[in-house]
N, C-alpha and C positions, 0 to 999 in steps of 0.2 A: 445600415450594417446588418450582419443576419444575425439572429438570436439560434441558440443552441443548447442542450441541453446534455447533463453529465449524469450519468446515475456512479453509482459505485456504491459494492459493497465488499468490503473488505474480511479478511480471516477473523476478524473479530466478531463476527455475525451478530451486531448490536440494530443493524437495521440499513435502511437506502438514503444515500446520499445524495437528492436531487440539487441541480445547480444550474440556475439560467444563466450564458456568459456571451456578452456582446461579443464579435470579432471584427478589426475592421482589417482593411486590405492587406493589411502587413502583417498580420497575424496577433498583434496585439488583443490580447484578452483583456475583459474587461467586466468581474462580477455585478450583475444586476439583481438578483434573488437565489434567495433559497429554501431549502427544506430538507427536515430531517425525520423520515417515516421510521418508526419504532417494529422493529421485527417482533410479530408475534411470538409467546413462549413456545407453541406449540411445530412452526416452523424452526425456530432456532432450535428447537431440539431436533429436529428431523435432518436439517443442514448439516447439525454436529455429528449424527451418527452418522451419516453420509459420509461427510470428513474421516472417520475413524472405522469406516467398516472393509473389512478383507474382500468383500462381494457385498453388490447390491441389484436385485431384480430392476429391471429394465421397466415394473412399474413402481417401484419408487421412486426411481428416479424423473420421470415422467410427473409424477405428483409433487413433487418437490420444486421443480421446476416450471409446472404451472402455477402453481400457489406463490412462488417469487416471481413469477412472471407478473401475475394478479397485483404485487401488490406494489414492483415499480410501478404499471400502470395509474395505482393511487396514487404513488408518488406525484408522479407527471401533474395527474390533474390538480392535486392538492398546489401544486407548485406555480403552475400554469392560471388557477384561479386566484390564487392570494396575490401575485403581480399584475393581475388585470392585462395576461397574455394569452390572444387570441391562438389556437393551434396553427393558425394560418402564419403563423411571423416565423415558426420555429423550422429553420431551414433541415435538421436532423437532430434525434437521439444519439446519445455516444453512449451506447450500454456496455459496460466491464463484465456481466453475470457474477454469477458465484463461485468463487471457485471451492473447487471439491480437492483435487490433488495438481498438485506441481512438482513436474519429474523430468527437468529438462536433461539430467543426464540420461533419463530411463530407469527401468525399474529388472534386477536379474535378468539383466544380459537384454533386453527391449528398448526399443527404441523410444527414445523421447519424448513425453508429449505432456501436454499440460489439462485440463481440466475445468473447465466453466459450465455451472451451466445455464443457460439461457435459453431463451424464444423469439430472438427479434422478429419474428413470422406474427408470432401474435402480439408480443409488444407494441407491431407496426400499426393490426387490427385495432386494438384497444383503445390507441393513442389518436389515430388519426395521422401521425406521424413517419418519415423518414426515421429509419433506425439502421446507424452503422454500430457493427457486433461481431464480434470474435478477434478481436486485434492483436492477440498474442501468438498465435497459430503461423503466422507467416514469419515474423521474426525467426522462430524454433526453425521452418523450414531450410531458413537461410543459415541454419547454423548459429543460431544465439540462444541466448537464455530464456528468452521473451520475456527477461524481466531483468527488470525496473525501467517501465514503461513514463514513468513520468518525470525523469529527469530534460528531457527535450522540452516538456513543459516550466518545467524549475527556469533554464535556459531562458527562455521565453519571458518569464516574468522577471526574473531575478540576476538574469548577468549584466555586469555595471562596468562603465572603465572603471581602472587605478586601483579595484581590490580583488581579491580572492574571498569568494561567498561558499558555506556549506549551506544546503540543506539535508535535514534528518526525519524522517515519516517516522515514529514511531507509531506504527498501526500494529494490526497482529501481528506483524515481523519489521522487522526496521531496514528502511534503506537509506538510501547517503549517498548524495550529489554533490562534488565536488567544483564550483565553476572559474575557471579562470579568470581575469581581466575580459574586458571586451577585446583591447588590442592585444591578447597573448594569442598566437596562433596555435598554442595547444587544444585540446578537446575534450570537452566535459570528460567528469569522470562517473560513473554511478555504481553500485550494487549494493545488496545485501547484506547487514549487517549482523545478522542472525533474528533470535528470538527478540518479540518485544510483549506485548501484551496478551498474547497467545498462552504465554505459561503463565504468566502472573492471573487471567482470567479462570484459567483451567484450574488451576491451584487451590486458586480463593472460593471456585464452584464448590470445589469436591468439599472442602473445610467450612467456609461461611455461607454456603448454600445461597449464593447472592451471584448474579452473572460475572460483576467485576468490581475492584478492590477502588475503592470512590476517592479520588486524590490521594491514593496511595497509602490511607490510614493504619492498615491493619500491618500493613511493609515496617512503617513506624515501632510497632508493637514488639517487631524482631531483630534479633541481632545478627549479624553476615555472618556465617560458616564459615570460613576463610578457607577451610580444607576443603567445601564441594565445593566453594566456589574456582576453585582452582583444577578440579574434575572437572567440571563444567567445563571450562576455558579450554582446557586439554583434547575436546573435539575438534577432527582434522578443520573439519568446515571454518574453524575461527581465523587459523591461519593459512587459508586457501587464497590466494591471488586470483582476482578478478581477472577477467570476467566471472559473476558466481550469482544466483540466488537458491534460495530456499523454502521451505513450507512445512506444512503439517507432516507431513511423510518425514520429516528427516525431526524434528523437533515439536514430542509433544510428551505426554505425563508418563508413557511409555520410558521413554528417554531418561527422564530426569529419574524415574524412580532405580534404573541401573544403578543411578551414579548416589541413591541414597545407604547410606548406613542402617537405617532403621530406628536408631533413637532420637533424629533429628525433632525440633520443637517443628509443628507445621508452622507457625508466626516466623520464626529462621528461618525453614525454606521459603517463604516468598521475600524476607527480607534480603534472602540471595539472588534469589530472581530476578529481583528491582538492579540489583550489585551486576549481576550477567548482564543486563540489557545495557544499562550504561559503561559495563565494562568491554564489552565486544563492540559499540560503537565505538568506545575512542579508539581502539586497536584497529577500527574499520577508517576513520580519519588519520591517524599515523601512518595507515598503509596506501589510502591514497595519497597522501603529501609524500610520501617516498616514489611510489609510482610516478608523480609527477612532478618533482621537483620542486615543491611549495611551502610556501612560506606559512606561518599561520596564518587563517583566515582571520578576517574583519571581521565576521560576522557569521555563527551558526543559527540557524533559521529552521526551529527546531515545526513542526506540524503532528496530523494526528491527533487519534485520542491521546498519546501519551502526553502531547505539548499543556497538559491540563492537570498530569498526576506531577506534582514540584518537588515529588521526594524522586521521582526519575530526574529531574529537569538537575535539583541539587545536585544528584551523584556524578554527572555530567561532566556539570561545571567544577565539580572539584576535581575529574581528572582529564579536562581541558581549561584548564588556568591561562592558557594563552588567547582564547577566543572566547569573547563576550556572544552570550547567549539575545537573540535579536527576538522579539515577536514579529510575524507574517505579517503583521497588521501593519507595521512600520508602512510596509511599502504595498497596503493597497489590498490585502489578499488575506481572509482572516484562516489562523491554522486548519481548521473542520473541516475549508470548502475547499485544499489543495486537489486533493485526488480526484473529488467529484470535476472541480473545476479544468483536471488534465484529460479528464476522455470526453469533453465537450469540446478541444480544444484539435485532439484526434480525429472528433467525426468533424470538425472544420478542414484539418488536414486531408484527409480521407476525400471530402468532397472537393475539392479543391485542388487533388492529386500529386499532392506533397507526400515526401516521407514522413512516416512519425515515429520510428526507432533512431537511437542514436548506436551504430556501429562500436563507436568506442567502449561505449557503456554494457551494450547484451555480447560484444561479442561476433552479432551477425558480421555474413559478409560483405554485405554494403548496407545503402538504406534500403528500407522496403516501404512502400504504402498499405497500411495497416487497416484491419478490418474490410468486413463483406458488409455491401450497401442492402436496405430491402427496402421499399418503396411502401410508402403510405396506400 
């Protein structure tokens, strides 16, 4: 069966997610290795400003994008050595890049577009490897979101007969797969469920000078605002019906600092932060089960880094009391390696000339085959 490989790097810019994943003729994944390459501080600052600047010169971005190019390449090999896999086995890369902005409505009256950025040109160099890259650009063309890209892979691993399954990515934004029965001929559902670690990260930068708030300790420390948290909430985005997602352009410290008073405790506001992320997800599960008719699920199948902070995973659960919180790992798939593990599964798609968006989920007008191939 062919070997594949996943990078992802996520709005959390903590680092690359390499992920070697068998596939056999049916599409069935099946993790073999992995690895997790630590972003430099001096790149993640550079990404960050990238992320948050009005304008940026055509050679910064150039440099930024080399130097993340550089160092999936160590990912690969770091990854590629530690499992005693020869480059020869690895039928393609599935590179995500980075994204910089995501604006699939557009930006002041502009059309559309989304923001990665990457090299498969010289990823291909580096590696020795096939690299399939840019996979969200053709979705948008057809009219979708070009996100949330890995619910087709949720699909894939995770729809069972007899129940209804969620899955929930709390990365630097959160999204939310809703899966049917196997016998229900209804169709997945997916999107965005606002802010997740993106603001609790940014928060805990500016205040604890530390990238991110380490199983949610410092969230502990504070008590909810009930009043911003309810400002919060009051952005249209929360009540937006899907098709929908989001990013750094619409929710970032910019944002939050509108909706603050000025005497808040900083320990409060991230203790409401933690409150907004698992408060916009349940609201984001209520509005799929009303879109589609469902019943509570069996089972939420939380991933991400969030699946590891348990004062998010707690607030959750207390306002989904109907549905038991499941670990990935139950069935085969540990929560880290979801994302990595969906654009390895894409560039099997890709080659193989399958769709890899799901219609329902972005939006799009049909399926589309996703990402440009480039040749070792």
């Amino acid at each position: 069966m062919p070997l594949f490989v996943g990078l992802m790097s996520g709005t959390s810019l903590d680092g690359i997610d390499a992920v070697l994943v068998d596939i056999d003729e049916t599409g069935q994944p099946q993790l073999i290795a992995s690895h997790a390459e630590p972003m430099p501080q001096s790149l993640h600052e550079h990404l960050w400003a990238l992320c948050h600047a009005q304008r940026a010169s055509f050679a910064e971005l150039a440099r930024a994008e080399d130097s993340f190019c550089r160092l999936q390449a160590q990912a690969v090999a770091t990854l590629l050595a530690s499992s005693n896999t020869p480059t020869k086995a690895i039928a393609a890369l599935g590179s995500h890049g980075q994204t910089i902005e995501h604006a699939p409505s557009g930006h002041d009256g502009g059309p559309p577009y989304t923001l990665q950025l990457d090299n498969p040109s010289l990823l291909a160099e580096l590696t020795g490897c096939a690299v399939v890259a840019d996979f969200r650009r053709r979705d948008l063309a057809a009219g979708g979101q070009a996100a949330p890209l890995a619910p087709a892979f949720h699909e894939a691993l995770f729809r069972a007969p007899g129940e209804w399954r969620l899955v929930l990515n709390l990365g630097g934004f959160a999204n939310l797969t809703l899966l049917p029965p196997e016998e229900d001929e209804r169709l997945p559902l997916g999107f965005d469920t606002g802010p997740a670690n993106a603001l609790l990260d940014a928060w805990h930068a500016r205040h604890r000078h530390e990238r991110f708030d380490a199983g949610g300790h410092w969230a502990t420390t504070g008590r909810i605002d009930e009043a911003l948290l309810e400002r919060l909430l009051a952005d249209p985005f929360f009540h937006r019906p899907p098709p929908r997602s989001t990013g750094r352009e619409a929710f970032h410290l910019g944002w939050l600092e509108t909706q603050l008073k000025g005497e808040e405790r900083p320990e409060d506001v991230q203790a409401t932060l933690a409150e907004l992320t698992a408060a916009s997800a349940a609201m984001g599960v209520m509005m799929a089960r009303e879109q589609l008719d469902a019943p509570p699920a069996a089972a939420l199948i939380p991933c991400g880094g969030g699946a590891h902070n348990p004062v998010l995973l707690s607030r959750l659960a207390q306002r989904l009391p109907e549905t038991p919180l499941v670990a990935s790992d139950e069935w085969g798939w540990p929560a880290d390696w979801l994302e990595g593990g969906a654009f390895a599964w894409l560039a099997w798609r890709r080659l193989a000339g399958l769709a890899g968006n799901l219609p329902s989920v972005t939006g799009a007008s049909g399926p589309r085959i996703l990402g440009g191939l480039y040749a070792p």
